[in-house]
mmCIF file as Biopython writes it, N, C-alpha, C and O atoms, coordinates in Angstrom:
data_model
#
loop_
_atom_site.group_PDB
_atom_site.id
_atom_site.type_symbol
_atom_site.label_atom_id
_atom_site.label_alt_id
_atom_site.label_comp_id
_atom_site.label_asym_id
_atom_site.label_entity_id
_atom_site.label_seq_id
_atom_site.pdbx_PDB_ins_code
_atom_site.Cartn_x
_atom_site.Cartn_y
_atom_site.Cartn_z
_atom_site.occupancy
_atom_site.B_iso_or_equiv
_atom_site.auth_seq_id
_atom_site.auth_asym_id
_atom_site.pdbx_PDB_model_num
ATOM 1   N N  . UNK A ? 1  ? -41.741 0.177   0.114  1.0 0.0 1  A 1 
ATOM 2   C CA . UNK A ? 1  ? -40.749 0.967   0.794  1.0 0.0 1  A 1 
ATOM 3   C C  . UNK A ? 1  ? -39.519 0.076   1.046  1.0 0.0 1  A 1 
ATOM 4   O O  . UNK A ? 1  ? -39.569 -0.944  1.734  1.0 0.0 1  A 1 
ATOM 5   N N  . UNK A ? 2  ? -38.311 0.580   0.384  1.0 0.0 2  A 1 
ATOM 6   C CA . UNK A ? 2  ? -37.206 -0.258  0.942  1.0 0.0 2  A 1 
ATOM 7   C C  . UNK A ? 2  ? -37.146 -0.552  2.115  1.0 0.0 2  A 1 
ATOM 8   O O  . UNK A ? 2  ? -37.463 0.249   2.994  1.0 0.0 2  A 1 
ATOM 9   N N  . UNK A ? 3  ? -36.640 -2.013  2.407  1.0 0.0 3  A 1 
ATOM 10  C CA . UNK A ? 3  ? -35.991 -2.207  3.802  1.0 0.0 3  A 1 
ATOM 11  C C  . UNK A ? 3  ? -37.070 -2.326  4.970  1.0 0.0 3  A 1 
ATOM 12  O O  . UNK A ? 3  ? -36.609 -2.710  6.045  1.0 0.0 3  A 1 
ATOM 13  N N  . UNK A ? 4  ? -38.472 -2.048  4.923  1.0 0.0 4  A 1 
ATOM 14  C CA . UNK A ? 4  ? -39.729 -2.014  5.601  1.0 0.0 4  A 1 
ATOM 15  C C  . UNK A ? 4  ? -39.342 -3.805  6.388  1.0 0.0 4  A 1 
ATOM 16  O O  . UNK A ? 4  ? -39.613 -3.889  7.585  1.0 0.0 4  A 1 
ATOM 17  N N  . UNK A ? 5  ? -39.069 -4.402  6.069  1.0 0.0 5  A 1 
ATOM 18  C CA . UNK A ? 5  ? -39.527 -6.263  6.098  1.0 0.0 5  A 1 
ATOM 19  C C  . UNK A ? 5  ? -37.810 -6.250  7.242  1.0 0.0 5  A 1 
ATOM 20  O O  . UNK A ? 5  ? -37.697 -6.898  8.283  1.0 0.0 5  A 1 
ATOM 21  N N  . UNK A ? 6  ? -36.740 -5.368  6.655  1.0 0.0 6  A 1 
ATOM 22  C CA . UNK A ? 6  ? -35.760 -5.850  7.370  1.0 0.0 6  A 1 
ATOM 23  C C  . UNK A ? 6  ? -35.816 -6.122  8.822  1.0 0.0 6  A 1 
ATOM 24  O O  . UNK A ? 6  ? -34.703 -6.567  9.105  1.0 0.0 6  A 1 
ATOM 25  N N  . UNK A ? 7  ? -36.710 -6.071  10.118 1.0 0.0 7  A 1 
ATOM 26  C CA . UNK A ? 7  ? -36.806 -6.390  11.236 1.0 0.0 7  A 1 
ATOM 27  C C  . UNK A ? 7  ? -37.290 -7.565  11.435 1.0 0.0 7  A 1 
ATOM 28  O O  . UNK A ? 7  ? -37.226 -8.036  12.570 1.0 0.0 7  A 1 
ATOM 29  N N  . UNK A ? 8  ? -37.815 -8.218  10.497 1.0 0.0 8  A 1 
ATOM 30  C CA . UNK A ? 8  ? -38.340 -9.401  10.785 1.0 0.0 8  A 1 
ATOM 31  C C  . UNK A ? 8  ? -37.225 -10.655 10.924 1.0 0.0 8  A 1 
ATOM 32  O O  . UNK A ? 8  ? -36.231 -10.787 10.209 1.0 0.0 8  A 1 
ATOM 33  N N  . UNK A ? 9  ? -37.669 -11.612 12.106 1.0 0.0 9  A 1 
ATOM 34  C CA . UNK A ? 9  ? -36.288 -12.763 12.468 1.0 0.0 9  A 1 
ATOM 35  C C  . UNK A ? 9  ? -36.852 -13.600 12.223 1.0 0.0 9  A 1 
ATOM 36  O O  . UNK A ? 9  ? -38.029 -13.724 12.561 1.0 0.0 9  A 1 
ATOM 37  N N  . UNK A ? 10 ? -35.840 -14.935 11.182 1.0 0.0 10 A 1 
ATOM 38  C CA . UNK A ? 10 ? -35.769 -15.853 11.498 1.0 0.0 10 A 1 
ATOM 39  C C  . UNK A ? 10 ? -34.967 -16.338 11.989 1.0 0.0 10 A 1 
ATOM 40  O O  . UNK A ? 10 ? -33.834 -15.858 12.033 1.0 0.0 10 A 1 
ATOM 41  N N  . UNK A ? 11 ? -35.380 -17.703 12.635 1.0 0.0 11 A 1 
ATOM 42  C CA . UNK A ? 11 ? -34.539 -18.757 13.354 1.0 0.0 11 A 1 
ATOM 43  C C  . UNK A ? 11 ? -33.818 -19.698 12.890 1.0 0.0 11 A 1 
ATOM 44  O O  . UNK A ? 11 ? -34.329 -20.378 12.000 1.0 0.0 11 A 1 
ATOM 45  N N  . UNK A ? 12 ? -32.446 -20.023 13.333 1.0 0.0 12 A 1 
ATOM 46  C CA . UNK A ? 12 ? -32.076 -20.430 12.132 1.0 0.0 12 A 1 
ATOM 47  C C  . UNK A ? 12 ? -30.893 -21.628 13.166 1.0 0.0 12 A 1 
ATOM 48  O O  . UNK A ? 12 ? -29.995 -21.181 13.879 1.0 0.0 12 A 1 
ATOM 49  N N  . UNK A ? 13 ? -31.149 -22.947 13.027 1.0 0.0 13 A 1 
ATOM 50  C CA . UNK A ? 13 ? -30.497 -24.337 13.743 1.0 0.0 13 A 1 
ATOM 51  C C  . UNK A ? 13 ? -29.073 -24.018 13.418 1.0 0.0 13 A 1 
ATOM 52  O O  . UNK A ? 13 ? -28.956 -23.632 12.255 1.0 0.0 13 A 1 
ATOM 53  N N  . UNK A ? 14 ? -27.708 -24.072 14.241 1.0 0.0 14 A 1 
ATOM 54  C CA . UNK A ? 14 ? -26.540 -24.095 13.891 1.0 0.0 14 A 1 
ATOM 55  C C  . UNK A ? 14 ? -26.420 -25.866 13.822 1.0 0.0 14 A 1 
ATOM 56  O O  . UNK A ? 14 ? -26.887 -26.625 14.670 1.0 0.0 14 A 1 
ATOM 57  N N  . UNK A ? 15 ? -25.817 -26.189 12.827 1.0 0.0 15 A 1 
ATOM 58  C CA . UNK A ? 15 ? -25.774 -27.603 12.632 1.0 0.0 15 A 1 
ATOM 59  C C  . UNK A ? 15 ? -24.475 -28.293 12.948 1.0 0.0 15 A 1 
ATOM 60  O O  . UNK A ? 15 ? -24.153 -29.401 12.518 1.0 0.0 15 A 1 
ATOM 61  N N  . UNK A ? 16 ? -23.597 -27.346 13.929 1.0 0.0 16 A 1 
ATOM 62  C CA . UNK A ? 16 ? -22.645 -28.363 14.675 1.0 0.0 16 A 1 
ATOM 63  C C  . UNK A ? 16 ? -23.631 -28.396 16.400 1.0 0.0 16 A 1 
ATOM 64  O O  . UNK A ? 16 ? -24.144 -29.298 17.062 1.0 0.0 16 A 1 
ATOM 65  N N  . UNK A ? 17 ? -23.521 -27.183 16.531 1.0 0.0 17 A 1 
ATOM 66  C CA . UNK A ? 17 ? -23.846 -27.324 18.548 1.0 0.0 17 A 1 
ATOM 67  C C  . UNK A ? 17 ? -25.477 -27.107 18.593 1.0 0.0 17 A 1 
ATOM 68  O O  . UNK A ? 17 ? -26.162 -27.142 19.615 1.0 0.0 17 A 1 
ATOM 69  N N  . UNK A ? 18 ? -25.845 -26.924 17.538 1.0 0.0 18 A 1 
ATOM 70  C CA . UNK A ? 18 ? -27.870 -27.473 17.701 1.0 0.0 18 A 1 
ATOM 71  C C  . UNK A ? 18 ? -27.791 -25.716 18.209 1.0 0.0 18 A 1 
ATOM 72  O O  . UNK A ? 18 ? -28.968 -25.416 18.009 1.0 0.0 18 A 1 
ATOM 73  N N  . UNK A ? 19 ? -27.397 -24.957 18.515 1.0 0.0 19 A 1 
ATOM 74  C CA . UNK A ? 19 ? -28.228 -23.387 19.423 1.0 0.0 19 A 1 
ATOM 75  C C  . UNK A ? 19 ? -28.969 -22.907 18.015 1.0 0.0 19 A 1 
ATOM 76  O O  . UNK A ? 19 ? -28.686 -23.095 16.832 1.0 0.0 19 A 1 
ATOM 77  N N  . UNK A ? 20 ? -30.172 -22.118 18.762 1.0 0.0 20 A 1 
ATOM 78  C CA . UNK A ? 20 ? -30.839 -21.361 17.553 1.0 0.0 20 A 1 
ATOM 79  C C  . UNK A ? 20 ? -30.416 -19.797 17.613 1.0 0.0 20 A 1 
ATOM 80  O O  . UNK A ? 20 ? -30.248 -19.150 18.647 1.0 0.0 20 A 1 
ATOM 81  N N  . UNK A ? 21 ? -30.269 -19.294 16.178 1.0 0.0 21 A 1 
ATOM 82  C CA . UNK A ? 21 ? -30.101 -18.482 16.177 1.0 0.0 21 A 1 
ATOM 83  C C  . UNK A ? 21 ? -30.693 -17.649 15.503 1.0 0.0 21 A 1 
ATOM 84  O O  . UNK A ? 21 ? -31.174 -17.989 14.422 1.0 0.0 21 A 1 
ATOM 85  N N  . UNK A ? 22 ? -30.838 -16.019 16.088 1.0 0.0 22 A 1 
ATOM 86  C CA . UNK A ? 22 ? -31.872 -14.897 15.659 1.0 0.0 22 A 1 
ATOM 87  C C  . UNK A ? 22 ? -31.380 -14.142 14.540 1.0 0.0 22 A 1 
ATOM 88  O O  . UNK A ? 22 ? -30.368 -13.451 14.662 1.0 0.0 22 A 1 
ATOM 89  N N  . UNK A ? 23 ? -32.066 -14.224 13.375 1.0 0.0 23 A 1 
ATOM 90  C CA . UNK A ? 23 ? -31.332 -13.864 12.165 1.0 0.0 23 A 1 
ATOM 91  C C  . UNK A ? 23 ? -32.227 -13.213 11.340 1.0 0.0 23 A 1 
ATOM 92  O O  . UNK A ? 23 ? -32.871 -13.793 10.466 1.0 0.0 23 A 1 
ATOM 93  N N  . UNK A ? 24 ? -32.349 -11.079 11.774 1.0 0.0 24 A 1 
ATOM 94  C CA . UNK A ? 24 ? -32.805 -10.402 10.612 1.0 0.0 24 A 1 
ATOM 95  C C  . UNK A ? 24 ? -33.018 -10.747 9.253  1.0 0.0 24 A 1 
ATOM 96  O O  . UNK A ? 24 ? -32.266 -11.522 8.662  1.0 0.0 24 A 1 
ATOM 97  N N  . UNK A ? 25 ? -34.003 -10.213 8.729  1.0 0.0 25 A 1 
ATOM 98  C CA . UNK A ? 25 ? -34.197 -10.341 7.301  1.0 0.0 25 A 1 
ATOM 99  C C  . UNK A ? 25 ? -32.960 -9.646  6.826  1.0 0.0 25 A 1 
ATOM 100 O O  . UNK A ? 25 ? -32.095 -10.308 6.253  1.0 0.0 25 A 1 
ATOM 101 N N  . UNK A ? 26 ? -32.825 -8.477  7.003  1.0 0.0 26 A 1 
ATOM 102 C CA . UNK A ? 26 ? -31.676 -7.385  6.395  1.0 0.0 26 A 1 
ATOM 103 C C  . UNK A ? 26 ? -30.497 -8.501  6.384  1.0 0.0 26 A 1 
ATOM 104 O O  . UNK A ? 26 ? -29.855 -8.634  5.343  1.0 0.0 26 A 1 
ATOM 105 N N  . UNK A ? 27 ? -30.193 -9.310  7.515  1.0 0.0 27 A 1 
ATOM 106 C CA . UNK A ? 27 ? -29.181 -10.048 7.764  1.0 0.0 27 A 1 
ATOM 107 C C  . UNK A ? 27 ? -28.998 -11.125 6.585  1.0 0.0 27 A 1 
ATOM 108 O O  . UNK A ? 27 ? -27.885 -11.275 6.082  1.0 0.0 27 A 1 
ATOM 109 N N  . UNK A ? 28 ? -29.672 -11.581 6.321  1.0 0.0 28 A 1 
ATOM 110 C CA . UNK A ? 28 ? -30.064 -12.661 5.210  1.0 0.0 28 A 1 
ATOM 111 C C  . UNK A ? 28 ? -30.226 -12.269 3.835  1.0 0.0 28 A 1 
ATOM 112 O O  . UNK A ? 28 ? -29.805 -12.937 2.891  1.0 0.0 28 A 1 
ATOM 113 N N  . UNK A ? 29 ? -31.118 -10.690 3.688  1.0 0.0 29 A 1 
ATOM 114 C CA . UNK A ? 29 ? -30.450 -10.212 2.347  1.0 0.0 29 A 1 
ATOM 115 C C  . UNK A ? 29 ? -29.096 -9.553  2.341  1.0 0.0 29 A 1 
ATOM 116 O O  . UNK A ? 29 ? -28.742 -9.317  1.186  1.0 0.0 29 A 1 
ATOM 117 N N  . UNK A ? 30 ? -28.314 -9.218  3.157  1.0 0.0 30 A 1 
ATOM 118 C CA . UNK A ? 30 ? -27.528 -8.429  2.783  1.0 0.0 30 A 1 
ATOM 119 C C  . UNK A ? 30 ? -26.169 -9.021  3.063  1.0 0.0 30 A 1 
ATOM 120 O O  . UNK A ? 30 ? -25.212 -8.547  2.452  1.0 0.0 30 A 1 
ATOM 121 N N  . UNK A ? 31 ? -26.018 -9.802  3.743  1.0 0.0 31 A 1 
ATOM 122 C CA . UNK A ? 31 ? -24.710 -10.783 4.071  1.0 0.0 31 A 1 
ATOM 123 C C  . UNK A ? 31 ? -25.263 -12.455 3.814  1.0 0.0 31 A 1 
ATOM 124 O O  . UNK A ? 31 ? -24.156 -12.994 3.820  1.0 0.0 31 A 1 
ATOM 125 N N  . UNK A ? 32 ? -25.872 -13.158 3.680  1.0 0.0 32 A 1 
ATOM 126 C CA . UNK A ? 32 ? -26.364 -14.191 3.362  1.0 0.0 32 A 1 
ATOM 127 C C  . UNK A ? 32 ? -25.769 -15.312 4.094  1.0 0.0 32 A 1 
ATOM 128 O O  . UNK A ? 32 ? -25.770 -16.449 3.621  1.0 0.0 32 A 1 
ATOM 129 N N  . UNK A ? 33 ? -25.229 -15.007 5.305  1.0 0.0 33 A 1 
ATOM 130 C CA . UNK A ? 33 ? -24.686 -16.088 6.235  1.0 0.0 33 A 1 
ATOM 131 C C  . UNK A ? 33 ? -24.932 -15.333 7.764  1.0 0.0 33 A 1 
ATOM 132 O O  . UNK A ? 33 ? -25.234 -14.213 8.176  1.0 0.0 33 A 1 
ATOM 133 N N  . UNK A ? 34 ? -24.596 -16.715 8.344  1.0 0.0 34 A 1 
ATOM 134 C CA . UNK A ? 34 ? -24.835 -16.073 9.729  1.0 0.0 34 A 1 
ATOM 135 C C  . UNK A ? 34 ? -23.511 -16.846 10.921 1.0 0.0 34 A 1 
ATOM 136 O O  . UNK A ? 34 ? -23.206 -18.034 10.824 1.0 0.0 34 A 1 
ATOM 137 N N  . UNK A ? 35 ? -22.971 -16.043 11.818 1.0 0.0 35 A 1 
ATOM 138 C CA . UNK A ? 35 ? -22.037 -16.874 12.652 1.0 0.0 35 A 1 
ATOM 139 C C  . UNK A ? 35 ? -22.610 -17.086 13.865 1.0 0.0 35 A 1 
ATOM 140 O O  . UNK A ? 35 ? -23.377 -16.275 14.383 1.0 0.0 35 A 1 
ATOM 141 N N  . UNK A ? 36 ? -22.262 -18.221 14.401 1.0 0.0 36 A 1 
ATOM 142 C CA . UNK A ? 36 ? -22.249 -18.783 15.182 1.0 0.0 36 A 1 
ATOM 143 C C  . UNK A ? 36 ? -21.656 -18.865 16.360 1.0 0.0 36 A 1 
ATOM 144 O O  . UNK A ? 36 ? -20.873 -19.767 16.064 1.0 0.0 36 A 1 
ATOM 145 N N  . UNK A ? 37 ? -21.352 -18.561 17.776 1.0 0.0 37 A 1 
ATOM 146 C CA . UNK A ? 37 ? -20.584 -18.745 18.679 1.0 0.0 37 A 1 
ATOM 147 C C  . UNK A ? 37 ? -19.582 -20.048 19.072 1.0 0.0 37 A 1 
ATOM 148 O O  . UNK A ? 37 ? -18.883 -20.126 20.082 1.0 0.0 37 A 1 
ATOM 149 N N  . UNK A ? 38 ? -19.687 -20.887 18.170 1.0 0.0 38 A 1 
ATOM 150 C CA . UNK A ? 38 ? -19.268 -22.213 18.280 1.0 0.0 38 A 1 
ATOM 151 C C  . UNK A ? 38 ? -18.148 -22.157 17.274 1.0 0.0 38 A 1 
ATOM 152 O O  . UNK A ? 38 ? -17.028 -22.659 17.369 1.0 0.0 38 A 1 
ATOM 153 N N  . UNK A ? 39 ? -18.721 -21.376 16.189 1.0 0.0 39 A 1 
ATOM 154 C CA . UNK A ? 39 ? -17.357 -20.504 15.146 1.0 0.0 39 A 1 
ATOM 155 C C  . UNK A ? 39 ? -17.853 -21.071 13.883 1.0 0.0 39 A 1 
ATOM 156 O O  . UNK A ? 39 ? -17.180 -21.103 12.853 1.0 0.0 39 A 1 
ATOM 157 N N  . UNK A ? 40 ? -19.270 -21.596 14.017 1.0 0.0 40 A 1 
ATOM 158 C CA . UNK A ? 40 ? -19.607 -22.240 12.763 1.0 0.0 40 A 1 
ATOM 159 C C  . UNK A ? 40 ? -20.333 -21.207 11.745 1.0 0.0 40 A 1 
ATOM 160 O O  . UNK A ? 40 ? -21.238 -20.489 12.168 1.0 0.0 40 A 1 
ATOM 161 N N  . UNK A ? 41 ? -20.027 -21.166 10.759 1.0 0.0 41 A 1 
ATOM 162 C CA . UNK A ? 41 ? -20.788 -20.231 9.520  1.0 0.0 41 A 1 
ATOM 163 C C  . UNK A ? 41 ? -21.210 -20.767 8.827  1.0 0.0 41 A 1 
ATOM 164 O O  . UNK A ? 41 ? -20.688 -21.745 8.292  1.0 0.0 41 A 1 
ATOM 165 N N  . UNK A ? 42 ? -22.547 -20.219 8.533  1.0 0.0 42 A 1 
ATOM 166 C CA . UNK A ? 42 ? -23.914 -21.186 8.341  1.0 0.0 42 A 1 
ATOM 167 C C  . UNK A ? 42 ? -24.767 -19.712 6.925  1.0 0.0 42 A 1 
ATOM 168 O O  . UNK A ? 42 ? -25.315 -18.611 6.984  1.0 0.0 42 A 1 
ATOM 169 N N  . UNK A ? 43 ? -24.468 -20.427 6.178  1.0 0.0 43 A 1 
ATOM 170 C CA . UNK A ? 43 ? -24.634 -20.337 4.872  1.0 0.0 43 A 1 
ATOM 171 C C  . UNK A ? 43 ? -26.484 -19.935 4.898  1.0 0.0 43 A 1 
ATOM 172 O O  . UNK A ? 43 ? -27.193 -20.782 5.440  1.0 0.0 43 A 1 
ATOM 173 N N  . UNK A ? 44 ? -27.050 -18.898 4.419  1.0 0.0 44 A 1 
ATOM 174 C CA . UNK A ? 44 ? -28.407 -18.468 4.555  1.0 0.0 44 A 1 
ATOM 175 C C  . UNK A ? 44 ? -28.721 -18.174 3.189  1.0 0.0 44 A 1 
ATOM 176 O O  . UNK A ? 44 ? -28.011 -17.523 2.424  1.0 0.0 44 A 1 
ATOM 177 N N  . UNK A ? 45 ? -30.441 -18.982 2.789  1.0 0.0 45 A 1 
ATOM 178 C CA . UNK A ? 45 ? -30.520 -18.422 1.589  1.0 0.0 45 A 1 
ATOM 179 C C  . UNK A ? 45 ? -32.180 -18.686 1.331  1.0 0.0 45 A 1 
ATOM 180 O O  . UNK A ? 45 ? -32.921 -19.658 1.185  1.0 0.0 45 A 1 
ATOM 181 N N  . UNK A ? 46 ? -32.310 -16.968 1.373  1.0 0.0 46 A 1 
ATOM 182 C CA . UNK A ? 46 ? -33.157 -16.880 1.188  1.0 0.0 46 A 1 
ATOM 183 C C  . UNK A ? 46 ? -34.458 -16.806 0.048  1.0 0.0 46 A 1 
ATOM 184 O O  . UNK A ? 46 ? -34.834 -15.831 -0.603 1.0 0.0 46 A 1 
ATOM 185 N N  . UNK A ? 47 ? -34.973 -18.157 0.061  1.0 0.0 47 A 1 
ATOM 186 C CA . UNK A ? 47 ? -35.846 -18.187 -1.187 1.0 0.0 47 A 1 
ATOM 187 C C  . UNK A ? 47 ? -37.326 -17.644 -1.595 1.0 0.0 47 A 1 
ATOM 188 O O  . UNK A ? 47 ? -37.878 -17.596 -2.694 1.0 0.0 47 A 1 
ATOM 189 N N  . UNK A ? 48 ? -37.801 -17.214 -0.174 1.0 0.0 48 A 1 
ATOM 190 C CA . UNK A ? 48 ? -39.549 -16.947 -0.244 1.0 0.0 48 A 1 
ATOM 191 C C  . UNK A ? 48 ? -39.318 -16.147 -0.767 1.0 0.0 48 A 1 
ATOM 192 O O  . UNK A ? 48 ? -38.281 -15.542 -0.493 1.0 0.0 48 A 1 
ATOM 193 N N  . UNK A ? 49 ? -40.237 -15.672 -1.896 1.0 0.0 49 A 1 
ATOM 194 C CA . UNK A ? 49 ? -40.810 -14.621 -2.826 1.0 0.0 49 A 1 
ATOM 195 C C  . UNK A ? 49 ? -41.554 -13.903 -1.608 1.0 0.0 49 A 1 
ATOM 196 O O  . UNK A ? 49 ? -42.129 -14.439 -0.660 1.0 0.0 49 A 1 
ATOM 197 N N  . UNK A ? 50 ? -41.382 -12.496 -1.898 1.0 0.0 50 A 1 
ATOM 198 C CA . UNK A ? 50 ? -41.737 -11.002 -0.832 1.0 0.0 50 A 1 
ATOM 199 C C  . UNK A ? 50 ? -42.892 -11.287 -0.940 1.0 0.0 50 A 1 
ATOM 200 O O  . UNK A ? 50 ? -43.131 -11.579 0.232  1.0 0.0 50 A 1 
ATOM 201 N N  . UNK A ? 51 ? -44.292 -11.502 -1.744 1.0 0.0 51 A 1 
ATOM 202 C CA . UNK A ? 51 ? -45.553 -11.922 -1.634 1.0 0.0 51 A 1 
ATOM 203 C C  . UNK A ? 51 ? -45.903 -13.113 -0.881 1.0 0.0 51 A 1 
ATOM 204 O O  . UNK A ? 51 ? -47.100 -13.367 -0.748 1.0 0.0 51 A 1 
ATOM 205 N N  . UNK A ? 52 ? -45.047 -13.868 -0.379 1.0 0.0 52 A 1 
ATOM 206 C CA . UNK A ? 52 ? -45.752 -14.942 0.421  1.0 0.0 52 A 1 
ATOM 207 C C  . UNK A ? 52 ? -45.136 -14.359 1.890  1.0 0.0 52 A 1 
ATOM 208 O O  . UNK A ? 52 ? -45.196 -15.090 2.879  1.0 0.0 52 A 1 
ATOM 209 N N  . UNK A ? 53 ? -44.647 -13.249 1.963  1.0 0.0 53 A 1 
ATOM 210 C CA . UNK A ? 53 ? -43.519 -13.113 3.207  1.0 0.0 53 A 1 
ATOM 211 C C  . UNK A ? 53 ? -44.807 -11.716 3.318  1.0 0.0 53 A 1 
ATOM 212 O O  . UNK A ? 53 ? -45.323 -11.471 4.408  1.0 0.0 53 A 1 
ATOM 213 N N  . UNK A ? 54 ? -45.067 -11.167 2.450  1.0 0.0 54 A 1 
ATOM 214 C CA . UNK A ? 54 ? -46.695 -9.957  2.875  1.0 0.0 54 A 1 
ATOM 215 C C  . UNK A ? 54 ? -47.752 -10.320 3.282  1.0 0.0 54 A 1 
ATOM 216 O O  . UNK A ? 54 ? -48.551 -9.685  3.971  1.0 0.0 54 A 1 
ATOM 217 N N  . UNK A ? 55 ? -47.839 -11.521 2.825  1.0 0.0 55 A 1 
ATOM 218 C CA . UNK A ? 55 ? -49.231 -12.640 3.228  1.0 0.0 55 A 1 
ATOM 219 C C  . UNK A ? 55 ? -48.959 -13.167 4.404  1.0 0.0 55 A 1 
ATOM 220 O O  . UNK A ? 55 ? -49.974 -13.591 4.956  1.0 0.0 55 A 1 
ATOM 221 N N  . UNK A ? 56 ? -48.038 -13.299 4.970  1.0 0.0 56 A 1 
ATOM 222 C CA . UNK A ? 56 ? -47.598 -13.798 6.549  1.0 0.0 56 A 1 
ATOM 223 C C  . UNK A ? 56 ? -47.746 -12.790 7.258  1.0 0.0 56 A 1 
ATOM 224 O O  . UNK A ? 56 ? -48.430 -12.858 8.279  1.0 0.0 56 A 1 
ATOM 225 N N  . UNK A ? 57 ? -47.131 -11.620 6.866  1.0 0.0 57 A 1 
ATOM 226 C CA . UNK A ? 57 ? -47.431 -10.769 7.467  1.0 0.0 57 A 1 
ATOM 227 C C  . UNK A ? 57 ? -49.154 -9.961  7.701  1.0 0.0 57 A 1 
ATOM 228 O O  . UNK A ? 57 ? -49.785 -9.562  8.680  1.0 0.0 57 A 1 
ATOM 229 N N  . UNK A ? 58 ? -49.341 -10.005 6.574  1.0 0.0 58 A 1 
ATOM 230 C CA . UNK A ? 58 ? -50.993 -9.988  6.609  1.0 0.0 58 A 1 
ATOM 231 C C  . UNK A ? 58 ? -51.717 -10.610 7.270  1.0 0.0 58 A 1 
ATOM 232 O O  . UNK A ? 58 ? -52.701 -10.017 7.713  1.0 0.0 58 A 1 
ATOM 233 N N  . UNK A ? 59 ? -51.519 -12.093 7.615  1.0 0.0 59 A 1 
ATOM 234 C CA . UNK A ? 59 ? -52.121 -12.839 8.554  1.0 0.0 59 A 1 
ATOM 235 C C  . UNK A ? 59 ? -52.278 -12.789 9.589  1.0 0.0 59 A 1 
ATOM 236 O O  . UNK A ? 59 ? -53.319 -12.836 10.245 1.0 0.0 59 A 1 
ATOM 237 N N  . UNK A ? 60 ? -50.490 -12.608 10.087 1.0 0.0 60 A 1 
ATOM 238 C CA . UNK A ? 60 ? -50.420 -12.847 11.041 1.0 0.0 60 A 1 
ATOM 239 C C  . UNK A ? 60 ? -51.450 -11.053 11.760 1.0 0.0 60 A 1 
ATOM 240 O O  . UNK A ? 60 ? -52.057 -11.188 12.823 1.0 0.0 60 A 1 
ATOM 241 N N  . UNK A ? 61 ? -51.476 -9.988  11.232 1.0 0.0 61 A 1 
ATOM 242 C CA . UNK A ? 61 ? -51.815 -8.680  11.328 1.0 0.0 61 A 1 
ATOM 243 C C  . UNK A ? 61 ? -52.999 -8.134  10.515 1.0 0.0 61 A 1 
ATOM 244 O O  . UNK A ? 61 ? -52.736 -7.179  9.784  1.0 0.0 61 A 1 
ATOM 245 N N  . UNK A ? 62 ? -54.653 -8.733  10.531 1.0 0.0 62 A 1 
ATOM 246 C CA . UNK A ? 62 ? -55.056 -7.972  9.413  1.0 0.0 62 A 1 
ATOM 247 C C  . UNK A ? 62 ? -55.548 -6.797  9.653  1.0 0.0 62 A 1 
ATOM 248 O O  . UNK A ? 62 ? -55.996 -6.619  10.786 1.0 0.0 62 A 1 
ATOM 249 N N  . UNK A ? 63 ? -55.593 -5.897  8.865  1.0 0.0 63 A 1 
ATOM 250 C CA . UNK A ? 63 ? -55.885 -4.761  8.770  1.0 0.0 63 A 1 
ATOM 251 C C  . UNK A ? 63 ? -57.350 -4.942  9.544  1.0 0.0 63 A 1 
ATOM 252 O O  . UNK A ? 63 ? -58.079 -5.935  9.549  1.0 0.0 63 A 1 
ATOM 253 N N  . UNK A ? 64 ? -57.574 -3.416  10.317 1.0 0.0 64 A 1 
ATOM 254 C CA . UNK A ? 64 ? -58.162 -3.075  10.662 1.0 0.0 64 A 1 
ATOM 255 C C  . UNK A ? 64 ? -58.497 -1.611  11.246 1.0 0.0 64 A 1 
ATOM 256 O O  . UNK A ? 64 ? -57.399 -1.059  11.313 1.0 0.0 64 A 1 
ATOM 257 N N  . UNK A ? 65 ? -59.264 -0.919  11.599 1.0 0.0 65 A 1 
ATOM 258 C CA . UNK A ? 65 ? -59.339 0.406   11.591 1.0 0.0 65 A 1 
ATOM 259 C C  . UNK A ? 65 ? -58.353 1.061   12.694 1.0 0.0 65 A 1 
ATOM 260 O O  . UNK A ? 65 ? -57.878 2.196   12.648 1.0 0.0 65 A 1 
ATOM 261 N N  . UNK A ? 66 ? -58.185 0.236   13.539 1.0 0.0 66 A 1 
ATOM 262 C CA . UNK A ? 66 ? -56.771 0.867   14.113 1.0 0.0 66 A 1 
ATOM 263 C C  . UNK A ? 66 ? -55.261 0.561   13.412 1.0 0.0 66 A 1 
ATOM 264 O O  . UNK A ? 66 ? -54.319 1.252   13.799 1.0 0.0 66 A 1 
ATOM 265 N N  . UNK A ? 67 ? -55.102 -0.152  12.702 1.0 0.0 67 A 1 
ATOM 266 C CA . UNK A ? 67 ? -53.794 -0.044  12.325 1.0 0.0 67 A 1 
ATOM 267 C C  . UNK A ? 67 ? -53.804 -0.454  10.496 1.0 0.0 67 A 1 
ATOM 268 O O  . UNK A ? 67 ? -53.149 -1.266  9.842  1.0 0.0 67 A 1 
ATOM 269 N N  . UNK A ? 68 ? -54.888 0.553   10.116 1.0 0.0 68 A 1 
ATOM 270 C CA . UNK A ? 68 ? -55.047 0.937   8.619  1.0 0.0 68 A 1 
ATOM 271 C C  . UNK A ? 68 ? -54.363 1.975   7.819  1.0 0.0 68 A 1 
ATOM 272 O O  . UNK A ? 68 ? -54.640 2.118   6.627  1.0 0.0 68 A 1 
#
C-alpha cells in the first residue's frame, strides 16, 4: 500500500548546534532534506531497502491474533 511506512521517524543529529531532529519517512522520501532551527539544511538520504525497514517493523510488532 502506498505511503503505509510514511509515519515512521527518524532521528536525525543537526551537525552545526548537535539538536535532534524528528524526521518522517514521507519527509525523507519526498523532500530529501531536513531544516533546522539554527538555519542549517541537512541533506537526507535514504538508503535502507523497504525489506529491512518491514523486518524492523516486524520485530519490533509480531503478528499475532490481535493485530493479524
Amino acid at each position: 500500500m502506498p505511503g503505509e511506512l510514511d509515519d515512521i521517524i527518524a532521528l536525525v543529529d543537526c551537525s552545526k548546534c548537535g539538536t535532534e531532529l524528528r524526521v518522517t519517512y514521507k519527509q525523507i522520501r519526498i523532500h530529501a532534506a531536513a531544516a533546522c532551527s539554527c538555519g542549517t539544511l541537512i541533506r537526507l538520504e535514504d538508503d535502507t531497502r523497504i525489506a529491512a525497514v518491514h523486518a524492523l517493523i516486524d520485530e519490533t510488532n509480531p503478528m499475532s491474533g490481535d493485530n493479524d
